[in-house]
C-alpha positions as CSV (number, residue, x, y, z in Angstrom):
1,X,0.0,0.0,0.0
2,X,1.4,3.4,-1.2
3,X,2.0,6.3,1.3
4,X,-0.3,8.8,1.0
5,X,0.8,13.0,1.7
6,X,-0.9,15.9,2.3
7,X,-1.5,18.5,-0.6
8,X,-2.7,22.1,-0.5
9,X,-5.5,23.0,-2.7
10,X,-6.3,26.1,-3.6
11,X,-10.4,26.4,-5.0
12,X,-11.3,29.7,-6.9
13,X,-15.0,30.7,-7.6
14,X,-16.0,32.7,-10.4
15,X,-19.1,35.2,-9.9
16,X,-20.3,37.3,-12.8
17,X,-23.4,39.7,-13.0
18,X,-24.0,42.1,-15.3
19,X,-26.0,45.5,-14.5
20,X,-26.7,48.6,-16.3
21,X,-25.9,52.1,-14.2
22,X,-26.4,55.8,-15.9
23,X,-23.6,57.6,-16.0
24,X,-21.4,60.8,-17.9
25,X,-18.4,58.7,-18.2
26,X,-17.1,54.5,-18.3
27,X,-15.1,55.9,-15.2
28,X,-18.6,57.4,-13.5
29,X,-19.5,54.2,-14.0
30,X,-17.0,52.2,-13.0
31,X,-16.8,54.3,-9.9
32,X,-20.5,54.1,-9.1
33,X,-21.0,50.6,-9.6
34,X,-18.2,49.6,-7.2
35,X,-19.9,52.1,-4.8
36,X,-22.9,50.3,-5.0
37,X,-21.2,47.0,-4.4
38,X,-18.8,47.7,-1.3
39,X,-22.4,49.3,-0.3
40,X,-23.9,45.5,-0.7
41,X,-26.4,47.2,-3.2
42,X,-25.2,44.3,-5.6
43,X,-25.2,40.8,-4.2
44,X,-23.6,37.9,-6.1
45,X,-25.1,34.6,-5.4
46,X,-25.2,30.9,-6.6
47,X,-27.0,32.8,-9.8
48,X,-24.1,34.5,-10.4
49,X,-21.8,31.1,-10.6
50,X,-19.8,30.8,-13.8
51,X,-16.8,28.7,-12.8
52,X,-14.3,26.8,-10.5
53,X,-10.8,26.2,-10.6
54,X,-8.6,23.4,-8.5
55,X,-4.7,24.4,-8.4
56,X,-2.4,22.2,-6.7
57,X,-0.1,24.7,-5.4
58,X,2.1,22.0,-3.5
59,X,2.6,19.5,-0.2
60,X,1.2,20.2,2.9
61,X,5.0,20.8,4.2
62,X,5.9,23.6,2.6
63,X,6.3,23.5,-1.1
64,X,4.0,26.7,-2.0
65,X,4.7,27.0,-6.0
66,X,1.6,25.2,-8.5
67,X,2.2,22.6,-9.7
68,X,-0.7,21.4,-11.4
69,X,-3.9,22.7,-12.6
70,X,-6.0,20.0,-12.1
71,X,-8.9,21.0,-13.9
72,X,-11.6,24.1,-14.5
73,X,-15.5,23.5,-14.6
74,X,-17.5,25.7,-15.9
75,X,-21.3,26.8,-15.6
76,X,-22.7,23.3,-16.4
77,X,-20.6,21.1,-14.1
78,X,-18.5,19.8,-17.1
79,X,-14.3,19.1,-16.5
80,X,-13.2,21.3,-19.3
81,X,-9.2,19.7,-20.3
């Protein structure tokens, strides 16, 4: 029987939402829309979900660079390689 280790895994979650905001200015908006959000006036949810990512970024002991990507799923659940 094979020795097993511990890894680190790092798991990223991808939230999207797109809204529309009146403004003079793509930096108006920019600046208005982030506003809103760090005010909680947008909420991204499990509606929002448009990907995962698994990274292998090294043993348990230590070793902090990637090494692997493992895989990314998108939207509908599916490994995408």
């Amino acid at each position: 029987m094979s020795e097993t280790k511990e890894y680190k895994v790092l798991i990223t979650e991808t939230l999207q939402k797109t809204v529309i905001v009146e403004a003079a200015s793509e930096q108006e908006a920019h600046r208005r829309v982030s506003d809103a959000w760090k005010n909680a006036e947008y909420i991204l949810g499990t509606e929002s979900f448009q990907g995962v990512e698994f990274h292998v970024i090294g043993e348990a002991d230590g070793d902090a660079g990637e090494k692997v990507m493992l895989r990314i799923e998108g939207k509908g659940g599916a490994a995408d390689e």
